[in-house]
C-alpha positions in Angstrom: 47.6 8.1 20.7 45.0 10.6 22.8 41.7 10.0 23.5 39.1 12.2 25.2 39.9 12.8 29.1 39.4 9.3 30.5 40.9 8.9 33.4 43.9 6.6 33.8 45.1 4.5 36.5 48.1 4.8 38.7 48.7 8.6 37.9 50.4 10.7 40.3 50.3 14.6 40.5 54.2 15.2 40.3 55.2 14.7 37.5 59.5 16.1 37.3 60.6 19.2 35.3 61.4 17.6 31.8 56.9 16.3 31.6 56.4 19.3 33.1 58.0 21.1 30.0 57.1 18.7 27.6 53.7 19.0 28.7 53.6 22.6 28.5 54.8 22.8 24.7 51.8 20.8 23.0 49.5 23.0 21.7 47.1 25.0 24.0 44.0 26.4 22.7 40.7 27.2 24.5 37.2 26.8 23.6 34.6 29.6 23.9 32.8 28.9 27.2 29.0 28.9 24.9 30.6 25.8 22.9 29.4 22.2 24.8 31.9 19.6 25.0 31.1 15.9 24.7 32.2 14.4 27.6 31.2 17.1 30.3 27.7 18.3 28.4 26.5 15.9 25.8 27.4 12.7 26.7 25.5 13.0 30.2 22.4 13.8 27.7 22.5 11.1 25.8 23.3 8.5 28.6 19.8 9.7 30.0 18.0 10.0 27.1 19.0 7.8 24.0 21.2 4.7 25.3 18.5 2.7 25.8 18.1 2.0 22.2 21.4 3.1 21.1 24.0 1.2 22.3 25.7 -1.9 22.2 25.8 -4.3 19.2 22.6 -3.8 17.8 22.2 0.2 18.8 18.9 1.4 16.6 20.3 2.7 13.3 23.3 1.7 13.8 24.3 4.6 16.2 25.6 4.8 18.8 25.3 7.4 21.6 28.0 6.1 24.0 31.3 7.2 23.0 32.3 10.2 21.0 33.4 8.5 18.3 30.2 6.8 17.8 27.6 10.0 18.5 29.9 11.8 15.7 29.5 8.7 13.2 27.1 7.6 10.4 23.4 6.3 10.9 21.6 3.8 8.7 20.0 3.2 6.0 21.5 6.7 5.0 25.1 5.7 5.7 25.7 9.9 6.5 27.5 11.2 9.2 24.6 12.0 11.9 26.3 15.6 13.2 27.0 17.1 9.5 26.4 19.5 8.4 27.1 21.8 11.7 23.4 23.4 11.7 20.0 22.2 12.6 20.2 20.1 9.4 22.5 17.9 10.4 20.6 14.4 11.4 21.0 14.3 14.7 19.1 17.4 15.3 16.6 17.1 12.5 15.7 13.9 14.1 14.3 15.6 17.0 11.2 16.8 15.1 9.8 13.8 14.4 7.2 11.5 16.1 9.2 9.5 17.7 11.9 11.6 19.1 10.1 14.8 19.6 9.1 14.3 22.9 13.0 12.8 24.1 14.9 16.2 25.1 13.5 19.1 26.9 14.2 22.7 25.6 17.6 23.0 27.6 19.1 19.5 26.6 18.3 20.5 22.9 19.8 23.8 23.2 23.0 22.2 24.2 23.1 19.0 21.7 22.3 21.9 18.6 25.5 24.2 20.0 27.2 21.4 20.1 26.6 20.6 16.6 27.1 23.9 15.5 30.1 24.4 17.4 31.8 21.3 15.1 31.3 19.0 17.9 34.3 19.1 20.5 35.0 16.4 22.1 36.6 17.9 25.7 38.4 21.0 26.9 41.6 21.0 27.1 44.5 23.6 27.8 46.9 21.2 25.7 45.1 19.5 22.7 42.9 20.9 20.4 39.4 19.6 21.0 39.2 18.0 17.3 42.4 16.2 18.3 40.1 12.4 18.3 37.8 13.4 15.2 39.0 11.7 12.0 37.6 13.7 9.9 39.0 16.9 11.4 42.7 18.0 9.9 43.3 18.8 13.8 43.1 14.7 14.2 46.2 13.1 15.7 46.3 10.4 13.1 46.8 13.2 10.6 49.3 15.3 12.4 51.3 12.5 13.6 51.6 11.1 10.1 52.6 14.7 8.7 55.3 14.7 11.3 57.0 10.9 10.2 55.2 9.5 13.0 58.2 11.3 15.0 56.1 12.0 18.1 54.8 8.6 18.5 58.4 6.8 18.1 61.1 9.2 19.3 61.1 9.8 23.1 63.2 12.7 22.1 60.5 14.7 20.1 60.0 17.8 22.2 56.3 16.4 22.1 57.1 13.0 22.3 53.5 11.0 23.2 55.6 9.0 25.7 55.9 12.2 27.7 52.2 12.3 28.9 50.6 9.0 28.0 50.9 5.1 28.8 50.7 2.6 25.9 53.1 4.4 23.4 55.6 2.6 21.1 58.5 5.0 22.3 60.3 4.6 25.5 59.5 7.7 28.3 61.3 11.0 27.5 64.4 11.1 29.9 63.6 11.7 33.7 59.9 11.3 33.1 58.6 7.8 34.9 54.9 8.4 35.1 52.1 9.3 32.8 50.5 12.8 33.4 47.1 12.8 35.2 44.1 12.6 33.6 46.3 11.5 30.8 44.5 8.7 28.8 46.5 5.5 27.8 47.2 5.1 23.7 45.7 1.1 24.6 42.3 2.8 25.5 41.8 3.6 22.2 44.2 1.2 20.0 42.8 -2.0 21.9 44.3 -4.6 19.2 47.4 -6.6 19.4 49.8 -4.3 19.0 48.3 -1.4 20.1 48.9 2.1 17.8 51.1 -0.3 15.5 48.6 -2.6 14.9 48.1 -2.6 11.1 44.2 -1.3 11.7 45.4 1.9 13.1 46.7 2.8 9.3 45.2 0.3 6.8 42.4 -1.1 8.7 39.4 -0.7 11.1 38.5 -2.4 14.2 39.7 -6.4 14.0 39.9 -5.7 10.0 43.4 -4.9 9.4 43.2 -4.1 5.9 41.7 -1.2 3.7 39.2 0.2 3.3 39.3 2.2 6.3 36.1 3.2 8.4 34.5 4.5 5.5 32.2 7.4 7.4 35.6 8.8 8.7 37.6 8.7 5.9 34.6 8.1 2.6 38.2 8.9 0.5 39.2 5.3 1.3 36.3 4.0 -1.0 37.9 3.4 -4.3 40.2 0.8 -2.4 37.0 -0.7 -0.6 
């Protein structure tokens, strides 16, 4: 499955006719050049500014700032998703008016982490995926479509937007003629890290190592009556 625009190894920049069109028939919408991303404008912010207390195992609250998946999740004790709502009420900008992170981003840096709220928090740019195409929560989320579709894109090589087309790590074979993944392309594995990759029974059921219900609960808070 897709991740935001890490860049994988062993890419080349030719890429054959049949990527080329495959490539070209995912979906292609812009964003408004006012909206931040994640990975070009926010994430440099909060590598600066709030990694030193929230990252790794014991980030402060429970947040992390290092990945999109984490800056978009829930904090603690509140156990509420830190960038809803989209306004200046969402927690992440709220936060900024009080003692102790008032004085953490200038004027401009605030400016951008508030559009980015606002603006539903994108995670990249990209001419072929939508930029909610990693958020859980959004129905743009490629869990969601994929499942919608029978899981057709992820299994058939044959899909006119077969996965295999662009990315390493899928369960499918490459579309016919097609021997490399496209640049810039992100592998499925760089996400889907456990055995078994985007079969592994967390992707559906589980979360993380857990491999059984509920699912992460501040993506998908429907999954609670099975918790």
């Amino acid at each position: 499955m897709m991740r935001a625009r890490d860049t994988a190894p062993g890419l080349i920049a030719t890429l054959g006719l049949v990527a080329s069109s495959v490539f070209l028939s995912c979906s292609a919408v812009r964003l408004g050049a006012s909206v931040p991303v994640f990975d070009a404008n926010v994430a440099p912010i909060f590598e600066a500014r709030c990694g030193r207390c929230h990252s790794g195992a014991s980030a402060a609250a429970g947040w992390s700032a290092t990945s999109f998946l984490g800056a978009i999740a829930c904090a603690a004790p509140s156990g509420v998703p830190v960038t809803l709502p989209p306004s200046d009420r969402a927690p992440i900008v709220s936060v900024l008016g009080t003692l102790s992170h008032r004085s953490f981003l200038d004027a401009g840096d605030r400016a951008t982490l508030e559009a980015w709220v606002a603006g539903g928090t994108p995670a990249f740019a990209s001419d072929v995926h939508t930029p909610d195409i990693i958020d859980p929560r959004s129905p743009g989320f490629h869990g969601a479509l994929l499942r919608s579709d029978h899981w057709a894109q992820m299994l058939d090589a044959n899909d006119p937007n077969a996965c295999s087309a662009c990315h390493d790590g899928t369960p499918s074979a490459r579309p016919a003629g097609v021997e490399f993944a496209a640049p810039g392309a992100p592998a499925c594995t760089t996400c889907h890290d456990q055995p078994g990759g985007a079969l592994a029974c967390s992707t559906c059921h589980g979360s993380g190592v857990r491999s059984f219900p509920p699912r992460d609960l501040c993506f998908f808070p429907q999954d609670a009556a099975s918790a």
